[in-house]
Kinemage of the C-alpha trace (Angstrom):
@kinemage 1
@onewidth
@group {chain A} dominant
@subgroup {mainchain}
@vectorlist {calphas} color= white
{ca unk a 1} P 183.814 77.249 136.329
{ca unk a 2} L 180.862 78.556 134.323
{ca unk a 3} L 177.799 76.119 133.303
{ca unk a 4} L 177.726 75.494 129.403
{ca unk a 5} L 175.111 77.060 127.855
{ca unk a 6} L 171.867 74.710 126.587
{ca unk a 7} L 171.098 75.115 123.040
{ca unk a 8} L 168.123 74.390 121.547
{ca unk a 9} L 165.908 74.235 118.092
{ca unk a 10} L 162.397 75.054 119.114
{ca unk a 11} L 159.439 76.258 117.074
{ca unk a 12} L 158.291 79.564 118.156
{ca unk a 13} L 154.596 80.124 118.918
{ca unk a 14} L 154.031 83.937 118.912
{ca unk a 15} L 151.009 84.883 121.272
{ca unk a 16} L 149.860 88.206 122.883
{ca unk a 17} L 150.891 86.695 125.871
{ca unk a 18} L 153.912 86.436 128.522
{ca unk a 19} L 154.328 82.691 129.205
{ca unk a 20} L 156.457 82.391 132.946
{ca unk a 21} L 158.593 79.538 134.127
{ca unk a 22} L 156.498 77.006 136.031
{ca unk a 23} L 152.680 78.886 135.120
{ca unk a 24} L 150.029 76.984 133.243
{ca unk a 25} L 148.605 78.191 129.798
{ca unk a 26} L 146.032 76.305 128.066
{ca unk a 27} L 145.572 77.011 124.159
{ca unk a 28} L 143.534 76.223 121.124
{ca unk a 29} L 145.189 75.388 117.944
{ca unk a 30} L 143.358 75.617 114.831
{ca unk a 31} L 145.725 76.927 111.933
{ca unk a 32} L 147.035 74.620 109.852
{ca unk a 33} L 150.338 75.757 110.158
{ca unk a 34} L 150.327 75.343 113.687
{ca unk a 35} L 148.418 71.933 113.632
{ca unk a 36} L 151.730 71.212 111.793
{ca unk a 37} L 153.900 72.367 114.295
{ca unk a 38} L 151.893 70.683 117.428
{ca unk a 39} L 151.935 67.431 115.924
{ca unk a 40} L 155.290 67.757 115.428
{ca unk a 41} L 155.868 68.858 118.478
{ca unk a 42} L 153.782 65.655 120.000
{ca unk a 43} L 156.312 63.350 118.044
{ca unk a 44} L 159.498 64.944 119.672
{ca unk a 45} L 159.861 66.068 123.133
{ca unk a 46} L 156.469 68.048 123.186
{ca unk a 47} L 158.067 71.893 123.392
{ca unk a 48} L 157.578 74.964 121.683
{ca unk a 49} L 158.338 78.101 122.736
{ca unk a 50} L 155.926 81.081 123.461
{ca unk a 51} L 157.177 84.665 122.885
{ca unk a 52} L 155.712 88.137 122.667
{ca unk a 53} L 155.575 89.897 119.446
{ca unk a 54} L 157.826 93.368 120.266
{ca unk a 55} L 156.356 95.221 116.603
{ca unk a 56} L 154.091 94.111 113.590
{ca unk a 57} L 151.154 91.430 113.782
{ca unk a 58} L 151.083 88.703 116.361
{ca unk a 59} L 152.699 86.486 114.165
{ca unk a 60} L 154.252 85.942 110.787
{ca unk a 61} L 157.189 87.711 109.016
{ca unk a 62} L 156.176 90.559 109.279
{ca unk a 63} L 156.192 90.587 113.301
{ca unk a 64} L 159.142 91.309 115.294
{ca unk a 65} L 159.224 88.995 118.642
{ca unk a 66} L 160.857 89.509 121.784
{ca unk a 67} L 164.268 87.541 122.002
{ca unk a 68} L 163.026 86.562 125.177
{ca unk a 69} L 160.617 83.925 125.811
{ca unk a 70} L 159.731 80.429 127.935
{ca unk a 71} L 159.851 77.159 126.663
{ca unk a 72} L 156.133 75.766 126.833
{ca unk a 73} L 156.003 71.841 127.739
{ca unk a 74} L 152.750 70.492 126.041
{ca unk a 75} L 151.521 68.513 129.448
{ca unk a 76} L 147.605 67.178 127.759
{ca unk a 77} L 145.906 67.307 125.090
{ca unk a 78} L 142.946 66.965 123.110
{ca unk a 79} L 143.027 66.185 119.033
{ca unk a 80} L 139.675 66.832 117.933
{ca unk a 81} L 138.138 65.368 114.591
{ca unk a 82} L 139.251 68.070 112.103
{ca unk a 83} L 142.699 68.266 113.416
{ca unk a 84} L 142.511 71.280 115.790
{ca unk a 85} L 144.042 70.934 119.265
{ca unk a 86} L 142.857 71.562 122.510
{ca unk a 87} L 145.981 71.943 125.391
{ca unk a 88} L 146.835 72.465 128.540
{ca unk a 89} L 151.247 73.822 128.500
{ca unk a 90} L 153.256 74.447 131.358
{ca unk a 91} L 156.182 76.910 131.302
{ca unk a 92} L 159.947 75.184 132.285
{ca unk a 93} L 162.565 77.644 131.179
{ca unk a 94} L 163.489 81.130 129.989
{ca unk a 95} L 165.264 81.184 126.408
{ca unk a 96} L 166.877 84.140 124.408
{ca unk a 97} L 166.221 83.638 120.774
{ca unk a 98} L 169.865 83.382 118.894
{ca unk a 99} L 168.895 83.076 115.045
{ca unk a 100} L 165.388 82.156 113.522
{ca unk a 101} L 163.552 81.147 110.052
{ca unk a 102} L 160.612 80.611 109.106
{ca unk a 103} L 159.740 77.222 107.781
{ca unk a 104} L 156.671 75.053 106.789
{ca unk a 105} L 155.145 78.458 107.498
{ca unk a 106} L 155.732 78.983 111.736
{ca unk a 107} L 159.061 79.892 113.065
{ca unk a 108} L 161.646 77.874 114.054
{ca unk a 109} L 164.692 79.364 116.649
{ca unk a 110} L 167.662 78.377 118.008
{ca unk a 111} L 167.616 79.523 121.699
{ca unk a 112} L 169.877 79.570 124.487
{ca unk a 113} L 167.748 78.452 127.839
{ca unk a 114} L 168.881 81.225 130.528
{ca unk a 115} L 169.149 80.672 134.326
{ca unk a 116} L 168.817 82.692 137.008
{ca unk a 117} L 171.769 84.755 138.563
{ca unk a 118} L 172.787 83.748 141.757
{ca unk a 119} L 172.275 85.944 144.961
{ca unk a 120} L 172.875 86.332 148.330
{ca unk a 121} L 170.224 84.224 149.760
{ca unk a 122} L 169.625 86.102 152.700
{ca unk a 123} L 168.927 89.229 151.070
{ca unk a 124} L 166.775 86.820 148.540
{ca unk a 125} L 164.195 85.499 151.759
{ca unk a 126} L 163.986 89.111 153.202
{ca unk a 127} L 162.898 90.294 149.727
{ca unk a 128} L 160.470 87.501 148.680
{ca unk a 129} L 158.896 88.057 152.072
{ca unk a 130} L 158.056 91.724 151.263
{ca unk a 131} L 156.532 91.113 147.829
{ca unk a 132} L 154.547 88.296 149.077
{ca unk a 133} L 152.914 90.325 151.722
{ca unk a 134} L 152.401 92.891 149.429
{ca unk a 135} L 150.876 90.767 146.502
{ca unk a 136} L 148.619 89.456 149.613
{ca unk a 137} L 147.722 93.646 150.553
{ca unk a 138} L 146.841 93.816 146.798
{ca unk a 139} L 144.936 91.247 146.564
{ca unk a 140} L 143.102 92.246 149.608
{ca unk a 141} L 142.472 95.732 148.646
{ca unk a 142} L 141.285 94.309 144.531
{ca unk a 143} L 138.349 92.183 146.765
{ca unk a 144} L 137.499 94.986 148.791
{ca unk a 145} L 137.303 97.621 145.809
{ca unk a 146} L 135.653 94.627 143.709
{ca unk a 147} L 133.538 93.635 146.457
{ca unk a 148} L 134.309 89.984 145.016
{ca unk a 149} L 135.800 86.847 147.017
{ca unk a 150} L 139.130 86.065 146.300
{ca unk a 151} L 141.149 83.023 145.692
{ca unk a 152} L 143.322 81.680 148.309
{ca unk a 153} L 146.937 81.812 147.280
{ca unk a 154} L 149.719 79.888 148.400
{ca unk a 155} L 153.765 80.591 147.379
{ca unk a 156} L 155.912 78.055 146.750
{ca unk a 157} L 159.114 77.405 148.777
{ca unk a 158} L 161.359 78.538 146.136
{ca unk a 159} L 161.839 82.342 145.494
{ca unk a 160} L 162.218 81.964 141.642
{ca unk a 161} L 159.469 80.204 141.490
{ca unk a 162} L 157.397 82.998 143.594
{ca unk a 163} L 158.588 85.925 141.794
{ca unk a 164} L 157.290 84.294 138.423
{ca unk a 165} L 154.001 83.394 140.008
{ca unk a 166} L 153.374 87.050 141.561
{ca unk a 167} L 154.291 87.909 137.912
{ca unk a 168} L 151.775 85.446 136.255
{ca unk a 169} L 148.879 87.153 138.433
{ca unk a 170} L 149.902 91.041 138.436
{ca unk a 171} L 147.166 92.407 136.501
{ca unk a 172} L 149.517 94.244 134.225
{ca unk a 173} L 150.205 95.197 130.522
{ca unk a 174} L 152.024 92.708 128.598
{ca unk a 175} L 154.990 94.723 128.409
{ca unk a 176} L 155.365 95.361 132.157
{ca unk a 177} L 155.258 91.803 132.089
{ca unk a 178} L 157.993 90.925 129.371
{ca unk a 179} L 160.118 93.205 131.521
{ca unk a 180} L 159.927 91.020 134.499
{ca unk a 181} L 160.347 88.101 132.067
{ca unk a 182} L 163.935 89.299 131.324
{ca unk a 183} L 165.052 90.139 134.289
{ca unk a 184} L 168.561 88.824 134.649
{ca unk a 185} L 167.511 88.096 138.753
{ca unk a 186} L 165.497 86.580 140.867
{ca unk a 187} L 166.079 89.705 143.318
{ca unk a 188} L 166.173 92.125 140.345
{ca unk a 189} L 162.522 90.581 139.754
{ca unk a 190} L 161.288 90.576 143.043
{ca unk a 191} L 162.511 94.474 143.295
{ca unk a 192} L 160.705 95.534 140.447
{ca unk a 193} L 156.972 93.758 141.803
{ca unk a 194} L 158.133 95.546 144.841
{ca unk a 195} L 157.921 98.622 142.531
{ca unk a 196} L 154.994 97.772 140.843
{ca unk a 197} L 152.960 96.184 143.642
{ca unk a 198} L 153.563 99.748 145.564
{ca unk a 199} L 152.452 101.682 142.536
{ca unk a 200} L 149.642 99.364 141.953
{ca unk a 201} L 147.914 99.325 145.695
{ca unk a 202} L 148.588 103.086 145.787
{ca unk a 203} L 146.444 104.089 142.867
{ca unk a 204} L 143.655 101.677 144.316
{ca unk a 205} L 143.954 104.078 147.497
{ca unk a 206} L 143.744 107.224 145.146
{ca unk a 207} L 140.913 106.289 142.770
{ca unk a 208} L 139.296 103.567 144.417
{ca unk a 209} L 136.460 103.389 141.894
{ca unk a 210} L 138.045 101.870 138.790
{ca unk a 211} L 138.162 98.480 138.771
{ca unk a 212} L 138.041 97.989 134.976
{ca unk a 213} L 142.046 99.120 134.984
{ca unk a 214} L 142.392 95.627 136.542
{ca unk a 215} L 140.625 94.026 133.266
{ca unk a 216} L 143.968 91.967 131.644
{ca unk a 217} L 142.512 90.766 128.441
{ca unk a 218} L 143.048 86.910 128.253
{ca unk a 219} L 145.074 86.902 131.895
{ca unk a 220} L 144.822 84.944 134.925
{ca unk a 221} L 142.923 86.041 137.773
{ca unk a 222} L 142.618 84.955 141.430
{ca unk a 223} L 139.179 86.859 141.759
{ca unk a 224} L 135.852 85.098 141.744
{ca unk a 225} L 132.323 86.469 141.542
């Protein structure tokens, strides 16, 4: 028998960023509008959700977001004297945007929260075990080119969870990102840093000399000078 679907109303925080299941992202709100829309959101169950405009501006109507997104789950936060807001959110689930508005001048969805298709778990292990040797290789070879020390990384337990942190950390455009956002897998996921991890390590073996193609503006990084 299938699961119901969840249904939510969320406001919709448009950012030039891909927000993943489980990964931190801290923000600073100082429009009004979205002042608005935090405190709200500090009076209900403290989500929003973060999605990446497809066309247009960032935000506002005339942007056209991804259907996609992640519920963000405000986790601190910091109300400073003229209103603005500093925060630390967390990602919890994946959401395809059904219908949306705009009102009090952010915009407000309803969403349907998506899980994961199941897989054959084997197969799932023998997979997550590649990537994460490769996203180790990668990381290897970005501290050698870099000559900087990296961070130690350690994967969770759960394969989900590792494919979206190997996707938080590939130093990738935001659209190769929103790709492995939607992917309608875990194993479909894991293929495609597979993919991308190959591609990735490969050029570093070809042109070993630009590091600057690793620059993600605003992106996490597990290198340290």
């Amino acid at each position: 028998m299938d699961k119901p679907a969840t249904m939510l109303e969320l406001p919709i925080f448009p950012l030039n960023v891909v927000l993943f299941p489980g990964m931190p992202l801290p923000l600073h709100i100082f429009e009004e509008r979205y002042k608005l829309m935090i405190e709200r959101c500090l009076e209900g169950n403290r989500s929003f959700g973060v999605t990446l405009a497809r066309s247009g501006p960032v935000e506002g109507p005339g942007g056209i977001p991804h259907e996609i997104g992640t519920v963000a789950r405000i986790v601190r936060h910091v109300r400073m004297d003229d209103g603005r807001y500093n925060l630390v959110t967390r990602g919890t689930s994946r959401y395809q945007m059904l219908d949306s508005r705009y009102e009090s001048g952010y915009l407000t969805a309803r969403v349907e929260l998506l899980d994961e298709e199941e897989q054959d778990p084997r197969v799932l292990e023998v997979l997550r075990a590649v990537v994460e040797d490769e996203f180790d290789g990668f990381l290897d070879d970005l501290a050698e080119l870099t000559n900087i020390q990296r961070e130690p990384i350690v994967f969770p337990d759960d394969s989900t969870a590792a494919s979206y942190l190997v996707a938080h950390y590939l130093p990738v455009y935001n659209g190769e990102k929103q790709h492995l956002l939607e992917a309608f897998s875990t194993d479909a996921r894991l293929a495609e840093e597979r993919r991308i991890l190959g591609r990735e390590r490969g050029m570093i073996r070809e042109f070993g000399a630009a590091p600057a193609i690793y620059r993600v503006e605003g992106g996490p990084a597990l290198l340290q000078n």
